[in-house]
C-alpha positions as CSV (number, residue, x, y, z in Angstrom):
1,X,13.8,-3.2,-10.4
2,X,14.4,-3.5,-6.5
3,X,11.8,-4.9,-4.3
4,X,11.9,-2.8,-0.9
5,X,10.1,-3.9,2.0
6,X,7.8,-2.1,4.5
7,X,4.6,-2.1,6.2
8,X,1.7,0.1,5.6
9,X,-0.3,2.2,8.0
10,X,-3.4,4.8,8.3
11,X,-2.6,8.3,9.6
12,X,-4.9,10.7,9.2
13,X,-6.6,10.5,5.9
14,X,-4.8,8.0,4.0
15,X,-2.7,5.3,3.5
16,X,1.3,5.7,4.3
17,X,4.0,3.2,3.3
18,X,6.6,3.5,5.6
19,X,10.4,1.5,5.0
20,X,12.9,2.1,7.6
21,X,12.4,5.5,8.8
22,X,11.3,7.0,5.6
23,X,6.9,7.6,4.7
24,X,5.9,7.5,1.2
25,X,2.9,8.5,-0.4
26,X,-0.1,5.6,-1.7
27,X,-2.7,6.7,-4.2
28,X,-5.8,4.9,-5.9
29,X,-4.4,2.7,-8.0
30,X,-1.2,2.0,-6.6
31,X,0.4,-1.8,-7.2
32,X,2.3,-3.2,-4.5
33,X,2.3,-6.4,-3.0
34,X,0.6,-7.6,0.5
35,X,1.4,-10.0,2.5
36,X,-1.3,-12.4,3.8
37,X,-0.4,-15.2,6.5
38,X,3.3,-16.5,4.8
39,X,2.9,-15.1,1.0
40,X,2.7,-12.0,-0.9
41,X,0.3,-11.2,-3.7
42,X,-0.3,-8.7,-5.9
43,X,-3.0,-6.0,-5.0
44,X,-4.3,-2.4,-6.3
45,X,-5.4,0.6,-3.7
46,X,-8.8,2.0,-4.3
47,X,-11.2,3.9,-2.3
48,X,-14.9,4.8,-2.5
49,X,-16.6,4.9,0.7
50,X,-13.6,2.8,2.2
51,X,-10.2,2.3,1.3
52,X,-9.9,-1.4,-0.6
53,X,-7.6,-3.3,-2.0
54,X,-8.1,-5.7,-4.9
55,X,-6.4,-9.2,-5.4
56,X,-5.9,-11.3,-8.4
57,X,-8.1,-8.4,-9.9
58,X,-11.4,-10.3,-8.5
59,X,-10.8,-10.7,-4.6
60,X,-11.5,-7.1,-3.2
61,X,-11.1,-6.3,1.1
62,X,-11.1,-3.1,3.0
63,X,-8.5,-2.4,5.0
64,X,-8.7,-1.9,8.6
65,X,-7.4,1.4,9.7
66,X,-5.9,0.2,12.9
67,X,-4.3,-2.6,11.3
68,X,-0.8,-2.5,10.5
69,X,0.1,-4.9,7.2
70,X,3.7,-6.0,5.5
71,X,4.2,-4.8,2.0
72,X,6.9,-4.8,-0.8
73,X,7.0,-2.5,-3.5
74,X,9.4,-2.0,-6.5
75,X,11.3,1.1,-5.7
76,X,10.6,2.8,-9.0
77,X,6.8,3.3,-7.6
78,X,7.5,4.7,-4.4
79,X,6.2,8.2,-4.1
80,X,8.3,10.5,-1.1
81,X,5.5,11.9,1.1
82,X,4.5,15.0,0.1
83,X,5.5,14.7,-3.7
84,X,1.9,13.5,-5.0
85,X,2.0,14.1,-8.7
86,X,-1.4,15.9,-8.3
């Protein structure tokens, strides 16, 4: 399993993952990993009134939608944008 880095981003409606010059797809539930100040930890995408994540499966924050944050995601979950399995 390769770890690909990237940042994510809000356009439009939702979430986008974007590494190099290529946009994938996010969805609720989606594992990746976020980095905060120097380190990277594991968090889940959710969404009820606002799009969340969820840290150590007890720390939750909502992301803001014009802030830009660095990701890394195995390469096996990475969804091309506009393949959404639903």
């Amino acid at each position: 399993m390769m770890m690909r880095y990237g940042i994510m981003i809000f356009n439009a409606l939702r979430w986008k993952i974007w590494i190099g010059q290529q946009e994938y797809e996010t969805m609720e539930g989606m594992k990746f990993e976020i980095r905060i100040q120097d380190d990277y930890y594991v968090a889940f995408l959710g969404k009820d009134d606002e799009w969340f994540v969820t840290i150590e499966e007890d720390v939750c924050f909502v992301l803001r939608t014009l802030e830009v944050y660095k990701v890394r995601i195995v390469s096996d979950d990475l969804i091309l944008e506009g393949y959404v399995p639903f």
